[in-house]
C-alpha positions as CSV (number, residue, x, y, z in Angstrom):
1,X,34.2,41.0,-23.2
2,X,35.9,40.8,-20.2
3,X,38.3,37.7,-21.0
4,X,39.5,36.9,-23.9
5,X,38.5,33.4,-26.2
6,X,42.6,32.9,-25.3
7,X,42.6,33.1,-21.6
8,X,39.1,30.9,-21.5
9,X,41.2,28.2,-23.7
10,X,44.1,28.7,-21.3
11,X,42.0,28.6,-17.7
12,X,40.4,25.3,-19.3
13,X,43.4,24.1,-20.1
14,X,44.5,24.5,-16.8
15,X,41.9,23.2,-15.2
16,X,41.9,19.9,-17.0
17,X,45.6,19.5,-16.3
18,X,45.3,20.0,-12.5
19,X,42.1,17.7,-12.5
20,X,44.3,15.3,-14.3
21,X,47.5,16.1,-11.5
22,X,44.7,15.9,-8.3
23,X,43.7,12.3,-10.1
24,X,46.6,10.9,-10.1
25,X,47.5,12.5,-6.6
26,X,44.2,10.5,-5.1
27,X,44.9,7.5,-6.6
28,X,48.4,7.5,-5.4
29,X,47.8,8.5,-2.1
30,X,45.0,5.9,-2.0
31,X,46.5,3.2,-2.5
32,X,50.0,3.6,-0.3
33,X,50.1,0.7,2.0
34,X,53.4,-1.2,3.1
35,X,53.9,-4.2,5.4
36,X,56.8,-5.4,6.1
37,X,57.9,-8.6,8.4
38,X,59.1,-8.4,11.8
39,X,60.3,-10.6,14.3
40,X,57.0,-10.3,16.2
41,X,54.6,-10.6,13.4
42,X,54.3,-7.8,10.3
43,X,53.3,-3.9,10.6
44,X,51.6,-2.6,8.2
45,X,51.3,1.3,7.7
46,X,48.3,2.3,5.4
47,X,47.8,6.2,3.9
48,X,44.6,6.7,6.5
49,X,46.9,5.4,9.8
50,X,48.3,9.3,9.4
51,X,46.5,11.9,10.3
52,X,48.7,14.3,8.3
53,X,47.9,11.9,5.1
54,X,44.0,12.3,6.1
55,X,44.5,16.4,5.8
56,X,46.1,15.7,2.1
57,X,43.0,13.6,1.3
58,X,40.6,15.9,2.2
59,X,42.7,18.8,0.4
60,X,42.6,16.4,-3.1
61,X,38.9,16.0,-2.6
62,X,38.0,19.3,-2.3
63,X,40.1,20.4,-5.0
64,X,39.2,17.4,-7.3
65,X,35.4,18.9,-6.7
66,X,36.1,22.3,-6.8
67,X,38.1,21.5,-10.2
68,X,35.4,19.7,-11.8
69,X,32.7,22.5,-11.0
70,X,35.0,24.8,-12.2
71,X,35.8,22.6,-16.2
72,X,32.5,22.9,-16.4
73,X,32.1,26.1,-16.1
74,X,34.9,27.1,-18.1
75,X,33.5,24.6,-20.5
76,X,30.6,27.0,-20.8
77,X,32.7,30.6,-21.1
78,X,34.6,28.9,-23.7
79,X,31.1,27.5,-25.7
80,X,29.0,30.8,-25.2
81,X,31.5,33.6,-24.5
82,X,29.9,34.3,-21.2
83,X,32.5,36.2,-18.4
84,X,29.7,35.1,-15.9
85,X,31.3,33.8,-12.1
86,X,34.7,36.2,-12.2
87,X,34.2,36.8,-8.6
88,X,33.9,33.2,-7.9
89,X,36.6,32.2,-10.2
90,X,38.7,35.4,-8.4
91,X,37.6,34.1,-4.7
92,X,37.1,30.1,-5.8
93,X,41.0,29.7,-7.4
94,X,42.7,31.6,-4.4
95,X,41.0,29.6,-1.5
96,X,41.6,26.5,-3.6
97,X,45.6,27.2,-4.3
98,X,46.2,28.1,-0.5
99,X,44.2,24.4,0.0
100,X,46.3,22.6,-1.9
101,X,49.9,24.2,-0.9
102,X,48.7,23.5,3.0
103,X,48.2,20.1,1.8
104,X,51.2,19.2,-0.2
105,X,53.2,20.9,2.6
106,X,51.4,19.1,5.2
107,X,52.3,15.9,3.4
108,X,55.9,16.5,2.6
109,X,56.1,17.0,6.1
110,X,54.8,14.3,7.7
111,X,56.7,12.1,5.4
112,X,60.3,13.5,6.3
113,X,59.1,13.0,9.6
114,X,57.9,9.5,9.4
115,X,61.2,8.7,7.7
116,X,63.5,9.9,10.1
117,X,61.5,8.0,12.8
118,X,60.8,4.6,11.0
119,X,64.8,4.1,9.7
120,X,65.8,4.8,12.9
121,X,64.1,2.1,14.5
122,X,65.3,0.3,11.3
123,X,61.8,-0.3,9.7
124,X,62.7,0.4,6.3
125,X,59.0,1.8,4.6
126,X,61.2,3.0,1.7
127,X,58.3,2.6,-1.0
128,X,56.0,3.9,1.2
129,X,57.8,6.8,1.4
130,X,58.1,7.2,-2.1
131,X,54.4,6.9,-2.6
132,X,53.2,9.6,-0.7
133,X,56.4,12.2,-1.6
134,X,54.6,11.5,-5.4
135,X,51.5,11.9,-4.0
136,X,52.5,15.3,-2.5
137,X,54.8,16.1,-5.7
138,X,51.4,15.8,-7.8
139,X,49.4,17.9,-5.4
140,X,51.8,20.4,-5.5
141,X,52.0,20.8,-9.2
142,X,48.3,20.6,-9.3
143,X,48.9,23.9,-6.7
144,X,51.4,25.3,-9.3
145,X,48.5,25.5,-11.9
146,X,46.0,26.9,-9.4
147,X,48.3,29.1,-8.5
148,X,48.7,30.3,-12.0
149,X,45.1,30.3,-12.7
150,X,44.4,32.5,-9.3
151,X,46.6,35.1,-11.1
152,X,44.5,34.5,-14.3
153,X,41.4,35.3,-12.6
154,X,43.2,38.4,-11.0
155,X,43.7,40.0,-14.4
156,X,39.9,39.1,-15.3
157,X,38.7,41.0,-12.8
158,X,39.4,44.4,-13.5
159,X,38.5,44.2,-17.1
160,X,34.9,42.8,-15.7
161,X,33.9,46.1,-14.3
């Protein structure tokens, strides 16, 4: 048996909490609009207006899908004490962690960025900010744990063979 009953327990548990962290990342992100009123009329700045924020989306999805494919399967190692798919778990978690800290980075970028533009021109998008740096804080524990999981599926690897 190439993993142990305690590492299967432990990758699942890992995988539900970063399916939980992605979740709450989409949601957030999702929903981060702001208007505020002007002497012209009101601007209003929505998640998809950014093209940076559209890169974090895409990053959440694919790990959101990735992450669900992979409970199940760890849902099945932990039922039948199977070690089948170490080479996709092995290839699978480290695509998926470099995904996800592109992403967060990506977003905490674009954020300090926007911020230091819009207060300058003294449009204050304060809760918008604060939206998507929790956004990006969630993706990037979410990274944390598929971080730690790609190390996981490191150690499986040699004991497979």
């Amino acid at each position: 048996m190439a993993q142990t009953a305690t590492s299967s327990i432990c990758s699942l548990v890992l995988r539900i909490f970063t399916l939980v962290l992605l979740l709450i990342s989409l949601i957030v992100l999702t929903t981060n609009t702001k208007t505020i009123e002007v002497s012209d009329g009101s601007v209003r700045l929505r998640f998809s207006d950014v093209y940076s924020y559209k890169y974090v989306l895409a990053a959440i999805v694919f790990g959101t899908a990735y992450t669900l494919l992979q409970v199940g399967l760890s849902v099945f190692k932990v039922i039948n004490g199977s070690d089948s798919n170490i080479l996709f778990d092995f290839y699978g978690d480290k695509i998926m962690s470099y995904m996800l800290a592109t992403g967060a980075a990506a977003g905490f970028g674009v954020t300090a960025d926007m911020k230091q533009l819009f207060d300058a021109s003294e449009l204050y998008f304060h809760d918008f900010y604060d939206k998507a740096y929790a956004s990006c804080s969630m993706l990037f524990f979410a990274f944390v744990c598929t971080a730690v999981l790609s190390v996981l599926s490191s150690y499986a690897l040699p004991r497979s063979t």
